[in-house]
C-alpha positions in Angstrom: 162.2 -125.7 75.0 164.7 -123.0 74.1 168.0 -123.2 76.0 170.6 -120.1 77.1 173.6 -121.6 75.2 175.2 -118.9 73.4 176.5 -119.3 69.8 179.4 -121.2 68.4 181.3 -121.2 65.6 182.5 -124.7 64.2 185.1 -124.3 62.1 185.8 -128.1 61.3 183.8 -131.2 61.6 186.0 -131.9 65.0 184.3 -129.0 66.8 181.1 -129.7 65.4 180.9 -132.7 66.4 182.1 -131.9 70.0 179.5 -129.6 70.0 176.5 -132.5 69.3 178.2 -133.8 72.0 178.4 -131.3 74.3 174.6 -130.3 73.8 173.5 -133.9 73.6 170.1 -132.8 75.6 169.4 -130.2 73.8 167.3 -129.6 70.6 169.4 -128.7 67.1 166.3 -126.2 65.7 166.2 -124.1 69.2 169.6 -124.4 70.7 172.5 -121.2 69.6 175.2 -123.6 70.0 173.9 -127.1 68.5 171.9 -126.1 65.5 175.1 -124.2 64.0 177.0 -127.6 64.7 174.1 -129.9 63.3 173.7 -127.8 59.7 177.8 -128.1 59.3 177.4 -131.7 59.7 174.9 -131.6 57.5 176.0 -129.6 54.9 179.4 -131.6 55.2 177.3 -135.2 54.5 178.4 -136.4 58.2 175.0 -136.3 59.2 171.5 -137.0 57.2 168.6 -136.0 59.0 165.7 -137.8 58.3 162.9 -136.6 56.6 161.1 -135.6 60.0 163.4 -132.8 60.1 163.9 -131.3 57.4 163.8 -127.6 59.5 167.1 -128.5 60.3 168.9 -127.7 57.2 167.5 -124.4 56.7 
């Protein structure tokens, strides 16, 4: 389910994780302001999606 968040930047891993925070309900591949915030953890090494989601760090 797609949500109506609108994008955000995350300029350090503080925001970003606020962000995954902020969005907790909704999904990283579909939500504007999460799935920014998920790939900088992730490209940062904070976070390490399993291998079920792997559409993540595209």
């Amino acid at each position: 389910m797609a949500c109506n968040h609108s994008a955000r930047d995350c300029p350090d891993s503080v925001t970003a994780h606020r962000l995954m925070q902020q969005y907790i309900d909704c999904d990283a591949a579909t939500c504007p302001a999460k799935g920014p915030a998920f790939r900088f953890l992730v490209a940062q090494g904070e976070v390490c999606p399993d291998d079920r989601s792997q559409e993540y760090a595209r």
